[in-house]
Phi, psi and omega in degrees: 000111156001131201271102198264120188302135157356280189307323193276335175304336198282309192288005189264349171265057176246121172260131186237129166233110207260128178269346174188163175185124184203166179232150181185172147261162201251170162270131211322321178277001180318144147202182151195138193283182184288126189229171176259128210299143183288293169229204219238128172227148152279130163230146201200085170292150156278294191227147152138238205168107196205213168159173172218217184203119204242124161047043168102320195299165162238122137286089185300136170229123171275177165286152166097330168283195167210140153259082179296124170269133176244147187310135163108343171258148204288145203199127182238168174219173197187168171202169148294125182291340174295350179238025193320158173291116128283109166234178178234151160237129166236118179274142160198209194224086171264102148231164162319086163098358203055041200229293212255129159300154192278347180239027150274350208255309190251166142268168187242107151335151184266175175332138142234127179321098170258048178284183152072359157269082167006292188304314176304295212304309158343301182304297201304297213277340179291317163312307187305303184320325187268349173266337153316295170249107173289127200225187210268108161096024196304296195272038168257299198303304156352306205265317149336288168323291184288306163344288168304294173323288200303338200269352179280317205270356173272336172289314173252038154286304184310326180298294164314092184275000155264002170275330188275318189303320177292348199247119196332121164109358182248103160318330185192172210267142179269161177268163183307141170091343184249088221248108193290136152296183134199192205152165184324120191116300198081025161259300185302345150302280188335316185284335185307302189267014159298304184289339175294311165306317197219053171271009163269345190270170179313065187284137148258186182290304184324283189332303173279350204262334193283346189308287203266036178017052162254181168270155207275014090043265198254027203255274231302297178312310164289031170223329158307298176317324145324284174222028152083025196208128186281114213307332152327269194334315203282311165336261185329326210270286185314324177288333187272319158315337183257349153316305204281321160302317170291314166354295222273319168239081197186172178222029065047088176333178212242004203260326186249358159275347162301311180288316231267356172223067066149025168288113167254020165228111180274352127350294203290298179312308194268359154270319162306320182278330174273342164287006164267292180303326174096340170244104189278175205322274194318339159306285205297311180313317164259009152300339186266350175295290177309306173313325187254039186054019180295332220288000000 
């Protein structure tokens, strides 16, 4: 099997839900005051002149830019009433495991300049289109849609070192492909992709707690507060999520996909998987054999 960068192990559990998606002009008197953001938003003026204010910062955003907003933050908006906004907004829901927002994870770019990109305006505005008219699979596609649009705009956050040097928790400009965590803190992003690298090895409570040198005491309580989980517990959770991934593409005994995400008793592995999943390992591997004709 390939080798998966940290980050991309994290990202094969991202669950997405798109909560709205519109286009509109706004009215001259729009404003909205400072609130703590509900959820996760894209804004992508056409025309007008504004800008908003993320944890206080002030952002100017032109047309032709994109702004990712992240859920838990403080966050105000504005326009010129003499220039109102057109924009498209897409509210939505990213989280890890179905536990950590997606931008505890990553960092979230400041504005970046798409003008002239075609493809992001097409997604964005293919989202309006498909939340306008609900049509049998609205929220595959929706969510199909929302995918693409984040990994375009998040690659060129990356391309670009001064949106990664700018997005809060990144201490120094990363090389391509090397995307600083953060989390609360900056520590629970940090541990994320501890565990993501070395979620085959021997982990204690001790190991992570030693990442962001707290105790592990009190390591433990912030990382339950975070993401509804004891840090033991999401290790486990995370190895049977990347089990279930070799399962479903590997023909790999279930004895050598238990060591390779850090079970050394396979025993031990197929009483964690099946209390999770409900199924055991050897169960699930061949049910996904019959379905994809492997059997």
């Amino acid at each position: 099997m390939a080798r998966m960068p940290a980050l991309d192990h994290l990202l094969t559990t991202l669950q997405l839900r798109v909560d709205v998606a519109s286009r509109a002009q706004l009215h001259a008197g729009w404003s909205v005051g400072e609130h703590e953001l509900p959820c996760n938003k894209i804004y992508f003026p056409y025309k007008g002149a504004g800008g908003y204010t993320l944890d206080g910062v002030r952002h100017e955003l032109a047309p032709g830019q994109v702004a990712l907003l992240p859920i838990h933050h403080a966050n105000a908006c504005w326009h010129d009433p003499e220039q109102p906004y057109e924009k498209i907004w897409i509210h939505f829901e990213a989280r890890v495991m179905g536990l950590v927002d997606l931008f505890e994870v990553i960092p979230c770019p400041p504005p970046l300049d798409c003008r002239g990109d075609e493809d992001l305006r097409r997604m964005l505005e293919a989202m309006v289109a498909e939340y306008r008219a609900p049509t049998p699979y609205q929220t595959l596609a929706l969510n199909g849609l929302l995918a693409q649009a984040l990994a375009r705009i998040l690659r060129k956050a990356e391309a670009q070192p001064a949106a990664r040097a700018a997005g809060k928790g990144a201490a120094k400009a990363a090389a391509p492909g090397d995307v600083v965590l953060r989390g609360p803190g900056d520590r629970i992003g940090s541990v994320l992709q501890h565990i993501a690298a070395n979620f085959a090895k021997d982990l204690t409570l001790e190991d992570l707690a030693e990442v962001v040198h707290l105790h592990p005491t009190y390591f433990s309580n912030t990382f339950r507060k975070a993401t509804g989980m004891a840090p033991m517990a999401f290790v486990q959770r995370f190895r049977v999520e990347r089990a279930k991934g070799m399962l479903a593409s590997t023909d790999l005994p279930v004895m050598d996909v238990a060591a390779k995400v850090g079970f050394a008793d396979p025993y031990h592995f197929s009483r964690v998987f099946k209390k999770m999943t409900g199924t055991s390992p050897s169960a699930y591997q061949d049910s996904v054999r019959k379905t994809t004709g492997r059997a």
